[in-house]
Kinemage of the C-alpha trace (Angstrom):
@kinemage 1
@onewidth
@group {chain A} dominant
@subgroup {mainchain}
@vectorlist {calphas} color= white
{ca unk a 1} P 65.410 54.358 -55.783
{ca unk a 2} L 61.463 53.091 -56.429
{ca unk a 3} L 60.436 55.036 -59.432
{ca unk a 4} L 57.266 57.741 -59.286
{ca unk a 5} L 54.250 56.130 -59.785
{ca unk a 6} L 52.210 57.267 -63.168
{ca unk a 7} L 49.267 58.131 -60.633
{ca unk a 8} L 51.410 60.262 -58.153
{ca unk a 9} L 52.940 62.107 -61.095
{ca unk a 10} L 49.857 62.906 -62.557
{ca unk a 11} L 48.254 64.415 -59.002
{ca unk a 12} L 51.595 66.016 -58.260
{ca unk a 13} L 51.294 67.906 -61.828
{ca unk a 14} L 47.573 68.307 -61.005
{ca unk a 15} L 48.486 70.116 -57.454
{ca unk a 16} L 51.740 72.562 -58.907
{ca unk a 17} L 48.975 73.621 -61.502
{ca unk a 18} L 46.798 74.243 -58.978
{ca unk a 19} L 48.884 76.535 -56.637
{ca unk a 20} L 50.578 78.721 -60.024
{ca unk a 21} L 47.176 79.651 -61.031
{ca unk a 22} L 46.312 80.446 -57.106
{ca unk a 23} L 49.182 82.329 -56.979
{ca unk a 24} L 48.114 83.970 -60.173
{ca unk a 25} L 44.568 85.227 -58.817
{ca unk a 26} L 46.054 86.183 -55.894
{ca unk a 27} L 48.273 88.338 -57.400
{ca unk a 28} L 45.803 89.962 -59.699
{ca unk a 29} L 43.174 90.407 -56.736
{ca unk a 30} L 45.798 91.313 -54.534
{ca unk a 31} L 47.264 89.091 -51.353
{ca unk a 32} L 46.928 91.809 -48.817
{ca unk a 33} L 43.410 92.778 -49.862
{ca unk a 34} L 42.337 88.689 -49.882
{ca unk a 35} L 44.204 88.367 -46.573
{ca unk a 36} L 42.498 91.231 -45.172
{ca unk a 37} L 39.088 90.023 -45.983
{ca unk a 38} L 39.780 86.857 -44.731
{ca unk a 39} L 40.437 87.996 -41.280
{ca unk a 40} L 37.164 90.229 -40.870
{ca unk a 41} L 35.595 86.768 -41.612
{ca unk a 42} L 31.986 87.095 -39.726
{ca unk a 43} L 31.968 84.045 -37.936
{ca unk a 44} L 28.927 83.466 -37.797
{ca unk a 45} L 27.506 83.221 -41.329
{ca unk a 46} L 30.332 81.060 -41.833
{ca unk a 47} L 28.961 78.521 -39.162
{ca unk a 48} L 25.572 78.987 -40.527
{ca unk a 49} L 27.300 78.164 -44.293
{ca unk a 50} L 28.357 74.852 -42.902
{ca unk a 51} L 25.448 74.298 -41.340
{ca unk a 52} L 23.571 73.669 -44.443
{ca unk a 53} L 26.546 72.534 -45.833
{ca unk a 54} L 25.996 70.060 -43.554
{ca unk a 55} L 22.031 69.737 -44.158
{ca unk a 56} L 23.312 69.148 -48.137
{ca unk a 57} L 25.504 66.182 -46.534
{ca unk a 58} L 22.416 64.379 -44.923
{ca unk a 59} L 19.904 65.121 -47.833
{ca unk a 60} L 22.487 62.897 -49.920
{ca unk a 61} L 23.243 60.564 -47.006
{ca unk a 62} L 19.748 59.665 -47.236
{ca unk a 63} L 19.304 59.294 -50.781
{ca unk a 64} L 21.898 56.597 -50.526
{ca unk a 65} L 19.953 55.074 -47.954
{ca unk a 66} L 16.904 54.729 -49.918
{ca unk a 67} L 18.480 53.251 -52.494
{ca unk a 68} L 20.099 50.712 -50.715
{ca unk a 69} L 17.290 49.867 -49.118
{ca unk a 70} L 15.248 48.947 -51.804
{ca unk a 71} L 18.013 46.911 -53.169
{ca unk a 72} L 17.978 44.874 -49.634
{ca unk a 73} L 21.124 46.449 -48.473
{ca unk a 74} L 20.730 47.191 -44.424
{ca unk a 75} L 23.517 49.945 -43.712
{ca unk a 76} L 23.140 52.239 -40.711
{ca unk a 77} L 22.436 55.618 -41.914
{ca unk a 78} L 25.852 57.011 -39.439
{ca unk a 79} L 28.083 54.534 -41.845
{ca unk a 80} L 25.977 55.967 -44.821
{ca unk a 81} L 27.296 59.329 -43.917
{ca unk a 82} L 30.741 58.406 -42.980
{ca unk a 83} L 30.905 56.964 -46.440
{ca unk a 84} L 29.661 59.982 -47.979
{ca unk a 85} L 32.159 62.139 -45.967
{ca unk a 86} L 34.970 60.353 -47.804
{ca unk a 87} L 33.666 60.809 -51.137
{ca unk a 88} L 33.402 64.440 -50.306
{ca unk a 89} L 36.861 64.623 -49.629
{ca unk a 90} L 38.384 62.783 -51.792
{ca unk a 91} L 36.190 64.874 -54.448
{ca unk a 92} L 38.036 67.975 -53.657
{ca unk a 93} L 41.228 66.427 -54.813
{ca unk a 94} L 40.023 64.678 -58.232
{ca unk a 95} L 39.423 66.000 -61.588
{ca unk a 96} L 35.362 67.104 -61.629
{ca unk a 97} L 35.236 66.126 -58.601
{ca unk a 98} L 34.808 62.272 -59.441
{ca unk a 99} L 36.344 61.119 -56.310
{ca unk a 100} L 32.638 61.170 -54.880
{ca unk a 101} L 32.337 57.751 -56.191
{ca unk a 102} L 34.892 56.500 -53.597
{ca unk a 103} L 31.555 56.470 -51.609
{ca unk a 104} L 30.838 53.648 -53.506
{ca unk a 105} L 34.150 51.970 -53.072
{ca unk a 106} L 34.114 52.221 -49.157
{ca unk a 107} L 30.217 51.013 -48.218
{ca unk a 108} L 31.842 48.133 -50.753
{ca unk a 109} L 35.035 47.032 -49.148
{ca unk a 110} L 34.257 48.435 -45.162
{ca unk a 111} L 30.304 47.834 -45.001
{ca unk a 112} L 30.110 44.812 -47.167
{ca unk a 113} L 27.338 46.185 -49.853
{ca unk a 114} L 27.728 44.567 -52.882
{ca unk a 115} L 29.821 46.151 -55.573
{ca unk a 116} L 27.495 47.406 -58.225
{ca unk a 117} L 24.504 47.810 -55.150
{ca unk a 118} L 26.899 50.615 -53.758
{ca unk a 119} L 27.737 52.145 -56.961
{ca unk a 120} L 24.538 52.674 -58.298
{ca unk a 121} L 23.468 54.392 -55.370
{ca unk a 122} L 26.053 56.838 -56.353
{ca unk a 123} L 25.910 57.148 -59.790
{ca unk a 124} L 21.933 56.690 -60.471
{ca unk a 125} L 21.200 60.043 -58.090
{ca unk a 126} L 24.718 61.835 -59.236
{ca unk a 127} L 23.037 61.277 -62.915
{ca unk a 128} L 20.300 63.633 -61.672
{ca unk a 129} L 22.831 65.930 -59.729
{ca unk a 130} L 24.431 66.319 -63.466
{ca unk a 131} L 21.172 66.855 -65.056
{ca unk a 132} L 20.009 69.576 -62.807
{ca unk a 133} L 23.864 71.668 -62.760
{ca unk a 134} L 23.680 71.034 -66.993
{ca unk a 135} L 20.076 72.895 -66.925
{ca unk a 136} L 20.894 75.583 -64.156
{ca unk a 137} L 24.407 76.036 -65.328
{ca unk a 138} L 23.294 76.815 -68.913
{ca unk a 139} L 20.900 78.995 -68.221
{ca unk a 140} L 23.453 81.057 -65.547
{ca unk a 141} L 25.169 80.720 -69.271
{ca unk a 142} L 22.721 82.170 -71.269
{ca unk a 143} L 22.517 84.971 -68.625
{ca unk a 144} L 25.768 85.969 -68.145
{ca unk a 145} L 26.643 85.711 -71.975
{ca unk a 146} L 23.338 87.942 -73.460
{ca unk a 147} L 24.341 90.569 -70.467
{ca unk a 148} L 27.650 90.857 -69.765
{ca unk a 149} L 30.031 88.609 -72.369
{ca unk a 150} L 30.179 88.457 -76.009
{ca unk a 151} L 29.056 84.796 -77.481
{ca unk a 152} L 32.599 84.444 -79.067
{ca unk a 153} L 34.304 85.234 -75.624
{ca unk a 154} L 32.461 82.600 -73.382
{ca unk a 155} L 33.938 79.858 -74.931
{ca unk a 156} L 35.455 78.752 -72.253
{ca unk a 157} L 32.155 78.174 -70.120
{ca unk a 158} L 30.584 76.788 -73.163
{ca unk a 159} L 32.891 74.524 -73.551
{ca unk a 160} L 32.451 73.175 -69.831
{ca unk a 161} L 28.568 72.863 -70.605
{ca unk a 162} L 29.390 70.619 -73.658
{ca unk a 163} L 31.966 68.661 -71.794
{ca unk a 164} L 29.540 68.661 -68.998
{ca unk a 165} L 26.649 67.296 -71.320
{ca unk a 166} L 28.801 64.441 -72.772
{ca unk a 167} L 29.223 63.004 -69.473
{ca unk a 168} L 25.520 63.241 -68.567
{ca unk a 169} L 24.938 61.490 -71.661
{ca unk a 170} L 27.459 58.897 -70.961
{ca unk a 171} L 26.240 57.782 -67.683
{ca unk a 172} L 22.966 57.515 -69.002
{ca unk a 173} L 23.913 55.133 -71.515
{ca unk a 174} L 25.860 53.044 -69.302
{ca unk a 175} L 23.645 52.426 -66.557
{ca unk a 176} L 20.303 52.205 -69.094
{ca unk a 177} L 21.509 50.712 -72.112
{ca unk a 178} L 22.667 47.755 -72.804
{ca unk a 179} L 23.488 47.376 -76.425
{ca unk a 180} L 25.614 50.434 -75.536
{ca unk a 181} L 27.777 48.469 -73.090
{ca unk a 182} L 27.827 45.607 -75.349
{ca unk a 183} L 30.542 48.232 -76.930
{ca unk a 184} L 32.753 46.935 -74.618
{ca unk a 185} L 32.625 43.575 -73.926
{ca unk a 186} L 36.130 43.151 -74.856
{ca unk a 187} L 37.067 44.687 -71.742
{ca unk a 188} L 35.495 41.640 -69.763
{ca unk a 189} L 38.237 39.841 -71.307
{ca unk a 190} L 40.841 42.102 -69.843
{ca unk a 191} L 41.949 40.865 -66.273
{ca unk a 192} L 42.152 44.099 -65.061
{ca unk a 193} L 39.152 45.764 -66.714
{ca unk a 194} L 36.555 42.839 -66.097
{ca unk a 195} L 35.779 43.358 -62.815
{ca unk a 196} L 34.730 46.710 -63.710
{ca unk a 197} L 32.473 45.556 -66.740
{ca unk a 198} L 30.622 42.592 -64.805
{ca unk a 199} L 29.652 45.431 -62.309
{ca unk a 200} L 28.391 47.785 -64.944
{ca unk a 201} L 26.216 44.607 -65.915
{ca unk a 202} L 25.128 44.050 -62.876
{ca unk a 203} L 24.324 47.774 -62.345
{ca unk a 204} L 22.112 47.886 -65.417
{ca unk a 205} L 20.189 44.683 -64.140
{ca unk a 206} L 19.067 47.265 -60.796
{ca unk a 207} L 19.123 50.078 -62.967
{ca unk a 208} L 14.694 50.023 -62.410
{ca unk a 209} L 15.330 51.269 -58.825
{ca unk a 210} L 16.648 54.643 -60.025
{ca unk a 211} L 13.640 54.903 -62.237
{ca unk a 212} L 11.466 53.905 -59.909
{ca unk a 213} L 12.457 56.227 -56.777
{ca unk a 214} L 13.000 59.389 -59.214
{ca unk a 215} L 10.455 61.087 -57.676
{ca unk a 216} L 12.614 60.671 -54.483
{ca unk a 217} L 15.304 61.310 -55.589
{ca unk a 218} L 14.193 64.693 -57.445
{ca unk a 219} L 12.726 65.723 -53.899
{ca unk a 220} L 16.025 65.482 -52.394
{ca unk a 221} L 17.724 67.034 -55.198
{ca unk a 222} L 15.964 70.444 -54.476
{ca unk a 223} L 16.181 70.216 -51.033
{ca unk a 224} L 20.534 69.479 -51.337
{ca unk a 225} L 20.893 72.490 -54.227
{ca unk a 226} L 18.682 74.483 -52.252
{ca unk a 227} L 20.986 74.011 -48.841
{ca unk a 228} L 23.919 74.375 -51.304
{ca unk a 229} L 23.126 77.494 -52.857
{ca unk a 230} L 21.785 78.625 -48.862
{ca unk a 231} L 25.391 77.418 -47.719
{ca unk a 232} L 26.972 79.736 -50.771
{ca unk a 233} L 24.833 82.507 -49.684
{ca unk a 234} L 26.292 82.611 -46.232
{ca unk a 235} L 29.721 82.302 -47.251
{ca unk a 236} L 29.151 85.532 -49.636
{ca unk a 237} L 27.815 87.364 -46.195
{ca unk a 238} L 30.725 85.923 -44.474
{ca unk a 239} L 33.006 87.961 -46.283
{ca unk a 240} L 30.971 91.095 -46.797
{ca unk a 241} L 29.437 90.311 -50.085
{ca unk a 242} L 26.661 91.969 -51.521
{ca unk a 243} L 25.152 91.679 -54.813
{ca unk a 244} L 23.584 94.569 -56.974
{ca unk a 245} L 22.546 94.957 -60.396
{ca unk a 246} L 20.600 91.700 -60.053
{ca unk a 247} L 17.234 91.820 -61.152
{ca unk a 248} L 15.817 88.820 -58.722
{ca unk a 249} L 16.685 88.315 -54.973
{ca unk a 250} L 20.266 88.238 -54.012
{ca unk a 251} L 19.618 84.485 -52.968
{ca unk a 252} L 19.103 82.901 -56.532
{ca unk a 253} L 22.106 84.276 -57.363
{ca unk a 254} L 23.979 81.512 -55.510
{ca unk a 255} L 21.277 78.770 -56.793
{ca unk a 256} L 22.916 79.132 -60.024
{ca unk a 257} L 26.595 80.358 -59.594
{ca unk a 258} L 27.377 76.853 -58.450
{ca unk a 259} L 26.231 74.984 -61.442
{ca unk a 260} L 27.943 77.753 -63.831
{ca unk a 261} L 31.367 77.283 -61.726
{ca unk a 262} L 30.886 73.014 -61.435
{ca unk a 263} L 31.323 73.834 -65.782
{ca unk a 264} L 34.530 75.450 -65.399
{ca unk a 265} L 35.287 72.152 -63.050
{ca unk a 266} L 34.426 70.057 -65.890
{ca unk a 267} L 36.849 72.061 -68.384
{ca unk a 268} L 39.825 69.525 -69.142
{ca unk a 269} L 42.877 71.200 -67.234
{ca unk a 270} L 45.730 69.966 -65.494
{ca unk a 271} L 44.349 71.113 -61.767
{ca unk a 272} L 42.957 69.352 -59.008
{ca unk a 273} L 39.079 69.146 -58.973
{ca unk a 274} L 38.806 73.159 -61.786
{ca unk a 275} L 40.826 74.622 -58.434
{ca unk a 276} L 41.186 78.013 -59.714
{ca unk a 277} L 39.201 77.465 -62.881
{ca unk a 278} L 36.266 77.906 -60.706
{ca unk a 279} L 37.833 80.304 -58.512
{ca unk a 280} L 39.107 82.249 -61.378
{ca unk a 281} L 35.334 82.205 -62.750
{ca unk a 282} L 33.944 83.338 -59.282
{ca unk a 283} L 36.069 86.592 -59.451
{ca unk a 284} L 34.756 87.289 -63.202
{ca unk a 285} L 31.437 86.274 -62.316
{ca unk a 286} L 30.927 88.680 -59.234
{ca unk a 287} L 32.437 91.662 -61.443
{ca unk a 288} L 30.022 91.999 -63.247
{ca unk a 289} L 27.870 92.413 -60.300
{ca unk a 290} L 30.160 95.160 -59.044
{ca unk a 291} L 32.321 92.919 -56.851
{ca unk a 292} L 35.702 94.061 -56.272
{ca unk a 293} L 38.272 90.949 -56.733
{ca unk a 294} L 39.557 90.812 -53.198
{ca unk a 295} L 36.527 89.683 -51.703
{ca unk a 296} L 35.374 87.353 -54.578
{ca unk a 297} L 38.764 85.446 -54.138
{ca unk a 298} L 38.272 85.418 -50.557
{ca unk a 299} L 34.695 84.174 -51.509
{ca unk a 300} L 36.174 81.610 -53.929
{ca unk a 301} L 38.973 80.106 -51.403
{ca unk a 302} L 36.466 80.168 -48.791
{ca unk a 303} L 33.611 78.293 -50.275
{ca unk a 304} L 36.191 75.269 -51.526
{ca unk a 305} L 38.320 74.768 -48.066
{ca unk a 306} L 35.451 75.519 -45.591
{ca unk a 307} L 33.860 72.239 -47.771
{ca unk a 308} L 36.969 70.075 -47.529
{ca unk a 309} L 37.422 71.233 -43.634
{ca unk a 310} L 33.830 70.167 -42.734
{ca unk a 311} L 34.935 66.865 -44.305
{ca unk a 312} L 38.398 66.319 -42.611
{ca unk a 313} L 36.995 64.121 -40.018
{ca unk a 314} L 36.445 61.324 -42.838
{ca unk a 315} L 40.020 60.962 -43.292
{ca unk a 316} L 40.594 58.157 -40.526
{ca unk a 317} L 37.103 56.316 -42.329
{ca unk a 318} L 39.201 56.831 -45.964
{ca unk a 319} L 42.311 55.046 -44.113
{ca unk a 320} L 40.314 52.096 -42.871
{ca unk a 321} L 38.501 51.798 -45.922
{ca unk a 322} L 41.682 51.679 -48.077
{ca unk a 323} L 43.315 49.063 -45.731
{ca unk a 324} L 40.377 46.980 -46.181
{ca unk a 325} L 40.805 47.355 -50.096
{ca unk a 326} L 44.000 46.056 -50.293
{ca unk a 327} L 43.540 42.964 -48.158
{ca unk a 328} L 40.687 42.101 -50.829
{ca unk a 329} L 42.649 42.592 -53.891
């Protein structure tokens, strides 16, 4: 019998994890109740929710676009988004969600854009993405722990933030800093690691473009948290949510409960992409805003697979992409 692959182990582990602590929330917010909400689902702020969802998709899309274009890559912007659509997929299945890089992988291997031209049109603008959930997400922090949570209780968030931080940090230095990558030169004498250095070398060679299209790239950040957090807001109303006890307008409530719950997707835990870390933190979240845990789970499970069903349609891209990968290697 062919033996279990390390990787398939790992993202079997990741998934059992996953549906235990489901089951757990479930439990404690109670089935019935979450099944019940989900089928008074208003219909219509769910299809404006993926609407903007949608709007989010094309604001990054674009971004990509730019990029590429100033580093003389011609892709149609339709094969731009297809791309995308895969990353966005594959990110709900991958630990903090870095499966969005796959982007990268399939405007290499199906589109023919060079290696570390496709990469850094990921990772440059998902640098920013970072920057901007680190800021928001420790301020939701500060918030939530000066109202509502002991310091010495939030650990667990604050731990996210530092985790969270570390990686920021770490992309910085790799795609700026070249003494730091110098730290690994070894690896370029590792056959299966090289190929993956000489990129990051080549990536820090067109590293000016991200500095030089920040204002850009800034521009669309707003605009994609801002049709996040709009997306977020609809799914709330989908399921009957209301906040109260919130001293600004209900909106800004979801401009910063996404980068506080990205933290808890950062948190180093055997689950696919913080499921049920985040959802977990979605239910505590909304009770202190007198939110009764039926709806907040419903909230929760709704938000994640409405994202990863708006994305389904990349799956036959994802298929053609990998089959193109393999002949190359």
């Amino acid at each position: 019998m062919k033996p279990i692959e390390k990787d398939t182990l790992i993202l079997a582990i990741n998934g059992l994890s996953s549906i235990v602590l489901i089951v757990v929330v479930l439990y404690f917010a109670g089935l019935q109740d979450v099944i019940k909400t989900l089928s008074e689902i208003n219909l219509w702020y769910l299809l404006l929710s993926m609407f903007f969802l949608l709007l989010m998709d094309l604001g990054m899309s674009f971004r990509i676009k730019i990029l590429l274009e100033e580093l003389g890559q011609k892709v149609r912007f339709f094969d731009i988004i297809k791309s995308h659509f895969v990353g966005m997929l594959t990110a709900d299945f991958t630990p903090a969600r870095a499966g969005y890089f796959s982007t990268a992988a399939v405007l290499h291997y199906k589109y023919d854009v060079a290696s570390e031209k496709a990469m850094i049109s990921i990772f440059g603008p998902q640098i920013f993405d970072f920057v901007l959930k680190l800021v928001a997400g420790t301020a939701a922090v500060i918030y939530v722990l000066y109202r509502f949570i002991p310091p010495e209780k939030g650990w667990i968030i604050i731990i996210g933030s530092v985790v969270m931080f570390v990686t920021v940090f770490l992309m910085i230095l790799m795609l700026f800093s070249e003494r730091f990558l110098r730290l690994f030169h070894f690896f370029g004498r590792i056959p299966l690691c090289s190929k993956i250095y000489m990129m990051f070398e080549r990536m820090q060679k067109n590293s000016y473009i991200i500095i030089k299209k920040t204002p850009m790239i800034i521009a669309l950040l707003f605009f994609t948290w801002s049709a996040k957090a709009i997306s977020w807001y609809f799914v709330a109303k989908a399921v009957g949510i209301t906040i109260s006890g919130f001293e600004f307008p209900e909106i800004v409530f979801y401009f910063f409960l996404q980068p506080l719950l990205t933290m808890l997707e950062f948190m180093p835990s055997p689950t696919i992409a913080g499921l049920c870390l985040s959802e977990g933190g979605s239910v505590l979240v909304y009770s202190f805003f007198g939110v009764m845990a039926a709806p907040a789970s419903a909230f929760a499970l709704l938000a994640r697979f409405k994202t990863t069903a708006v994305h389904l349609p990349a799956v036959p891209e994802a298929i053609e992409a990998l089959k193109k990968g393999k002949e190359r290697i």
